[in-house]
C-alpha positions as CSV (number, residue, x, y, z in Angstrom):
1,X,-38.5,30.1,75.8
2,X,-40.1,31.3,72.7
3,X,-39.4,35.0,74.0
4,X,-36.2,34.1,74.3
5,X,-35.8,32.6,70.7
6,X,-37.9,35.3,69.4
7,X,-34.9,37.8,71.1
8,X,-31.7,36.3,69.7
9,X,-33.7,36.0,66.0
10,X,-34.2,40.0,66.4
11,X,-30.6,40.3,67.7
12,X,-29.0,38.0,64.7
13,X,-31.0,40.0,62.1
14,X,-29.8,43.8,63.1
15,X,-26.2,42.0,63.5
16,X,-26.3,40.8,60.0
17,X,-27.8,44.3,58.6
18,X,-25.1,45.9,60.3
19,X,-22.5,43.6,58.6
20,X,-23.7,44.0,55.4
21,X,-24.1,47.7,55.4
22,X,-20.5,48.2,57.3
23,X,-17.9,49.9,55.5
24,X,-14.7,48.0,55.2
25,X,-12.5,51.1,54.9
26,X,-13.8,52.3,57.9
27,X,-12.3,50.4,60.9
28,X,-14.5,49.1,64.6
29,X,-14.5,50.8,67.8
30,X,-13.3,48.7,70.1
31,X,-15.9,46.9,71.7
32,X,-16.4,47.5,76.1
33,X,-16.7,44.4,77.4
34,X,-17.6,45.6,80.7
35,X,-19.9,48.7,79.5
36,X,-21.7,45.8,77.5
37,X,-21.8,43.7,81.0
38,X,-23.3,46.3,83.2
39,X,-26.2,46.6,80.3
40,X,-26.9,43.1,80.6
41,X,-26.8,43.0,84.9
42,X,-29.0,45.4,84.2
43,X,-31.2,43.7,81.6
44,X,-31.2,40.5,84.4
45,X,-32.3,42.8,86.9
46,X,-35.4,44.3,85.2
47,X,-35.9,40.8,84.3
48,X,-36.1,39.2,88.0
49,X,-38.1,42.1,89.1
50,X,-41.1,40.8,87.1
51,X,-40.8,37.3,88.1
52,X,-44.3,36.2,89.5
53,X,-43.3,34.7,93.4
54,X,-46.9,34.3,95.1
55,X,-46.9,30.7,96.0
56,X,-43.9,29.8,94.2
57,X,-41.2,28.2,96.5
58,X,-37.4,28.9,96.9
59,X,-36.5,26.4,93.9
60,X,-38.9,27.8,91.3
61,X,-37.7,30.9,91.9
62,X,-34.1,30.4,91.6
63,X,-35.2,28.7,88.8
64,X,-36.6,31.8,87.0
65,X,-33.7,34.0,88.2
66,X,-31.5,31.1,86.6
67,X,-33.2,31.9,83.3
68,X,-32.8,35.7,83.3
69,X,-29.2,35.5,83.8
70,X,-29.3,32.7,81.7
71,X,-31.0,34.9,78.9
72,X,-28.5,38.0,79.6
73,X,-25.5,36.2,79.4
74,X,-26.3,34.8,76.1
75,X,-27.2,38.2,74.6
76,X,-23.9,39.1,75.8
77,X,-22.0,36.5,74.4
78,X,-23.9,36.5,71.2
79,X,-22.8,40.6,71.2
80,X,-19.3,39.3,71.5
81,X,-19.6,37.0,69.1
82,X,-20.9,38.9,66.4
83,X,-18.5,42.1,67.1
84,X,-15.5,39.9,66.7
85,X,-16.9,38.7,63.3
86,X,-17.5,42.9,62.2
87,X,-13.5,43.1,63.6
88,X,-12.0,40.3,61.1
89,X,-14.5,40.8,58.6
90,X,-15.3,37.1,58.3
91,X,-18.2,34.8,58.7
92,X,-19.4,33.9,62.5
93,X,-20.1,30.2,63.7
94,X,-22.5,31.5,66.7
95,X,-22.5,29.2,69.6
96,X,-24.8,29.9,72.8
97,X,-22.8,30.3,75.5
98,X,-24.2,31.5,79.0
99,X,-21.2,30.3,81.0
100,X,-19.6,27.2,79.8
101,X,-16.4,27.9,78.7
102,X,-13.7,30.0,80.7
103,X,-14.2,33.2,79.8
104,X,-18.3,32.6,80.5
105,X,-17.8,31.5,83.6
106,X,-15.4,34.5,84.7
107,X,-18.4,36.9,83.2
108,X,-20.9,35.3,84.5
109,X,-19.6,34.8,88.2
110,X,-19.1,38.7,87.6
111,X,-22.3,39.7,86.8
112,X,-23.9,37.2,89.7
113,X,-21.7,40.0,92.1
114,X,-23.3,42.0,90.8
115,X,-27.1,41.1,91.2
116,X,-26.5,39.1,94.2
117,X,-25.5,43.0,96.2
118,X,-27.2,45.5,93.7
119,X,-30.5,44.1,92.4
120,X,-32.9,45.1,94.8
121,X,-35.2,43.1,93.5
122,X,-33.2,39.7,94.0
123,X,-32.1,40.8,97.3
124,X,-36.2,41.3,98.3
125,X,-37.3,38.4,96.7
126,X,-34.4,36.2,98.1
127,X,-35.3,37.1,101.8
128,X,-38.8,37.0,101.5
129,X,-40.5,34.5,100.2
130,X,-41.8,31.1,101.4
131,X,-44.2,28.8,100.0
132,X,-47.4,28.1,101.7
133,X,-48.6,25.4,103.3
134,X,-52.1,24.0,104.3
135,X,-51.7,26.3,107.6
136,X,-49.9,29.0,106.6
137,X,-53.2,31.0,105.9
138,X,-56.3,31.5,108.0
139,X,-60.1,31.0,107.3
140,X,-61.0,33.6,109.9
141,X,-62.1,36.6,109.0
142,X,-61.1,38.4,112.2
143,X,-58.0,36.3,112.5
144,X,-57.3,37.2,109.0
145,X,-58.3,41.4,109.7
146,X,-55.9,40.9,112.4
147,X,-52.9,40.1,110.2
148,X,-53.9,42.2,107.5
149,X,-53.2,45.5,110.0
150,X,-50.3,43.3,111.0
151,X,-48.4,43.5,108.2
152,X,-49.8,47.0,107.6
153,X,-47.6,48.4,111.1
154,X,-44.7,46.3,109.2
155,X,-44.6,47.9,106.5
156,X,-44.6,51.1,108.3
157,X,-41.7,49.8,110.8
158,X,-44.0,49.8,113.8
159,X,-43.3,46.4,114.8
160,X,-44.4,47.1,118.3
161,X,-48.2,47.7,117.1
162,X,-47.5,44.9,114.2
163,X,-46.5,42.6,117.6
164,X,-50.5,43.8,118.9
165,X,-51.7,42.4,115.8
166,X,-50.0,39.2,115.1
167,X,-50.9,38.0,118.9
168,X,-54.5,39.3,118.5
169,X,-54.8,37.0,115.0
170,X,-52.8,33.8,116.6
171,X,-55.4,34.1,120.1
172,X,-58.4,34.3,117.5
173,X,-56.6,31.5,115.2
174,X,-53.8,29.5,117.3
175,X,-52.8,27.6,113.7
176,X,-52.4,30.3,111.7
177,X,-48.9,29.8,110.8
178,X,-48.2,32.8,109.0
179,X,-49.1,35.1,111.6
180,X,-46.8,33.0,114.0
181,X,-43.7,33.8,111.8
182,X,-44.4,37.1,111.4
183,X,-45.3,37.6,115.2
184,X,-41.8,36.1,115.4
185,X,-40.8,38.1,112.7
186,X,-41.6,41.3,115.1
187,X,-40.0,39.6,118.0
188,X,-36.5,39.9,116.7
189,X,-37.1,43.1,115.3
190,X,-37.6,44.7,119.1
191,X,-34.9,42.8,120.4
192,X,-37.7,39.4,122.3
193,X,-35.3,37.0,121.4
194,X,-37.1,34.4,123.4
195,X,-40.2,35.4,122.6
196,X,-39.4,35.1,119.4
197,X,-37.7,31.8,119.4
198,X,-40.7,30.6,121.2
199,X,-42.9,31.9,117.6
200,X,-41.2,30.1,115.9
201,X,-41.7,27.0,117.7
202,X,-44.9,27.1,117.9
203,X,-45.0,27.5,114.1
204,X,-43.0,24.4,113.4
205,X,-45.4,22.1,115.5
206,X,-48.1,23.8,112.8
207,X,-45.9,23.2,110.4
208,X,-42.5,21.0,110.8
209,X,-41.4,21.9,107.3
210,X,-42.3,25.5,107.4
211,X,-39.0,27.1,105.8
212,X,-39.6,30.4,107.3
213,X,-39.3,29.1,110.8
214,X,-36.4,26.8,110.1
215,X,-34.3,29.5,108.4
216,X,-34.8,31.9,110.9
217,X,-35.1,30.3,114.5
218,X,-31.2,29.6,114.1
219,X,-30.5,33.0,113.4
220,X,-32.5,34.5,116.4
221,X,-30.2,31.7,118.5
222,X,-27.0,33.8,116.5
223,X,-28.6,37.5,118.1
224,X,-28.4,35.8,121.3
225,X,-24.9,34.6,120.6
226,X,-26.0,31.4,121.5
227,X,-24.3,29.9,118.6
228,X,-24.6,26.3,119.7
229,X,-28.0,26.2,119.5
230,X,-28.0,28.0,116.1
231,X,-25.6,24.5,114.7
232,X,-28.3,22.5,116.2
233,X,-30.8,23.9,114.5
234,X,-29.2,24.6,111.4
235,X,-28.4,21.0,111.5
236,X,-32.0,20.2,111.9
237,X,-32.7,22.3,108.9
238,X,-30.1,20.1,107.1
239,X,-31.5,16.6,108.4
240,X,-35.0,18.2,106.9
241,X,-33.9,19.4,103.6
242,X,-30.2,17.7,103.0
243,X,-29.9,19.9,99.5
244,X,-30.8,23.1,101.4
245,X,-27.4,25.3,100.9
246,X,-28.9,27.5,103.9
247,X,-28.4,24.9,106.2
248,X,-24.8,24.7,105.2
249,X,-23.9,28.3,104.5
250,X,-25.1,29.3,108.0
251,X,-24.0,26.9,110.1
252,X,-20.0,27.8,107.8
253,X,-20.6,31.1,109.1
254,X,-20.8,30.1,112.7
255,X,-18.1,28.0,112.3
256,X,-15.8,30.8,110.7
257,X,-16.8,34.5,112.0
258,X,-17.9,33.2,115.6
259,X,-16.0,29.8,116.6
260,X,-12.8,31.2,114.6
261,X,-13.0,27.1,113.3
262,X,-11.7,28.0,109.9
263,X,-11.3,24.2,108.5
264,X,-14.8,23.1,109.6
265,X,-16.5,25.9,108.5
266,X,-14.7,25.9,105.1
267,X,-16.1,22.3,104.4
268,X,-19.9,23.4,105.2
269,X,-19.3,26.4,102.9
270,X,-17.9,24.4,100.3
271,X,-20.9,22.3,100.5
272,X,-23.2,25.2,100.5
273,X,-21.3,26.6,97.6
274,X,-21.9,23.7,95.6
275,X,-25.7,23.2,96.7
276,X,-26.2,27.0,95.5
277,X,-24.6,26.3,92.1
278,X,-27.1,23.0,92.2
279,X,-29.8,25.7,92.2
280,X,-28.1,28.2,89.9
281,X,-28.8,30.7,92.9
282,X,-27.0,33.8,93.3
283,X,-26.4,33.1,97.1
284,X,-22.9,31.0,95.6
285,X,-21.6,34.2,95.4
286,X,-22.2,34.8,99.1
287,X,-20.5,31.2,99.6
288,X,-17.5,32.1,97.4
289,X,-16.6,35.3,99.3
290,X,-16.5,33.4,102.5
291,X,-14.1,30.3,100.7
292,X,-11.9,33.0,99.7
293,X,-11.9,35.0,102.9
294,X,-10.8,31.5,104.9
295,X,-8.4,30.8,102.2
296,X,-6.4,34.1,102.9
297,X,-6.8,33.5,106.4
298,X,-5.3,29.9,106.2
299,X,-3.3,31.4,104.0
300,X,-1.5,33.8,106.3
301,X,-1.8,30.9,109.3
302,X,0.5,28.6,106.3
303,X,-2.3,26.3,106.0
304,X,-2.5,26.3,102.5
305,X,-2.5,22.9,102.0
306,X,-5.5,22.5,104.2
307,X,-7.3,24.7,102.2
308,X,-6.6,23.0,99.4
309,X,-7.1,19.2,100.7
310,X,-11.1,20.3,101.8
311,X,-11.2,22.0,98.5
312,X,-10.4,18.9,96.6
313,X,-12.4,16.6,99.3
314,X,-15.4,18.6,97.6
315,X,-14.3,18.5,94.5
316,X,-14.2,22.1,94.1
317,X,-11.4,24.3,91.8
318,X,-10.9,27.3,93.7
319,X,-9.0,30.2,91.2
320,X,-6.5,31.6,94.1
């Protein structure tokens, strides 16, 4: 916060030099909103790059991504601000505004877009990271060696030697959960689906609440276009953690792209929408595209009224 504080002071006092130093007779440039927008995605982006994620869990780190864009989009707004004061030559009553008004929101939900497909750094962290719990590491040296050139092969792609190395470290340590997902992890990657389903199994009798497990053992069930299975687990995952938005975005999915159930799968992405925005995660954006997706759809079927009846059941406002 104070690096924050200590940012808009800096930003206030080369404004105000510049206002006082500005010739009158000499008129502005117009000022490019969306130039000035891409600097600031930008700005966001270097920010979430250096947020610490070891041992931090999915909330604290949307959290801290929450603040970067949080700290862009008042920069931004403040730069508005403060241009359209040079413009009519007049005094500024500067209000912080990082996406509460209208015009905010519009900006913001842009420059979400943007992060949410283009920061690399978001899209890694996003997909990666897990908090752990009291098995989720080993005490094993060798178990631990074993993992260690695991993740080594992994990083190199070679996910059939990475495979070698996970099951070596689970024989030496059968509750290393960890090495269980990521022996899972492998799994998928070579195409094992039920090898890999049955990872992740045995990581959630480690760990029931193990998030890695529970977001991906639904997904493996997707591979195998076994897409009921997938809404049981998913729903599993929601009956766990009811304000997980993963749980709701991917059983919406299912619903939409693979059951072609447009009306029930617009309701769970509604709700996921609204648990992302809960969470001030960029993932909303992922929700919004599929609510306006099934609204064309519905659209086209003449269903537009549907659409808009589970809109307003969720007490969403959807800008057609």
């Amino acid at each position: 916060m104070k690096k924050h504080i200590t940012a808009i002071i800096l930003f206030l006092s080369i404004a105000a030099c510049g206002f006082g130093q500005r010739d009158k007779n000499k008129p502005l440039e117009k000022l490019d909103t969306l130039a000035l927008l891409k600097e600031m995605e930008v700005a966001a982006c270097k920010c979430v790059a250096k947020i610490p994620t070891a041992g931090k869990g999915m909330a604290e780190i949307t959290d801290s991504v929450s603040n970067c864009i949080k700290t862009s989009m008042n920069a931004f707004s403040l730069t508005l601000q403060m241009h359209q004061a040079l413009m009519q030559m007049k005094d500024a009553t500067i209000v912080m505004d990082n996406g509460g008004s209208a015009d905010m929101r519009k900006y913001r939900s842009k420059m979400e877009f943007w992060l949410r497909d283009s920061c690399p750094a978001l899209v890694k962290m996003m997909s990666t990271n897990e908090k752990a719990s009291e098995h989720s590491y080993s005490t094993n040296d060798d178990a631990l060696a074993e993992f260690n050139k695991g993740v080594e092969s992994t990083k190199d792609k070679d996910y059939e030697m990475a495979r070698v190395h996970y099951k070596k470290a689970v024989a030496i340590d059968p509750v290393f959960g960890f090495a269980w997902d990521n022996l899972a992890v492998s799994n998928r990657r070579l195409g094992r689906w039920d090898e890999s389903i049955a990872a992740y199994r045995r990581s959630l009798s480690i760990d029931p609440e193990g998030l890695t497990a529970l977001h991906n053992l639904p997904v493996v069930y997707q591979l195998k276009k076994d897409f009921d299975s997938a809404l049981i687990e998913f729903r599993h995952l929601a009956t766990i953690f009811p304000k997980d938005p993963e749980a709701f975005y991917g059983a919406g999915n299912i619903y939409i792209y693979d059951k072609e159930d447009l009306e029930t799968g617009l309701d769970y992405m509604c709700k996921a929408y609204i648990l992302y925005g809960e969470l001030s995660s960029p993932y909303r954006v992922d929700a919004e595209k599929r609510i306006a997706y099934v609204y064309n759809k519905l659209k086209d079927a003449g269903k537009e009224t549907v659409f808009d009846k589970i809109l307003k059941d969720n007490d969403i406002k959807f800008n057609k």
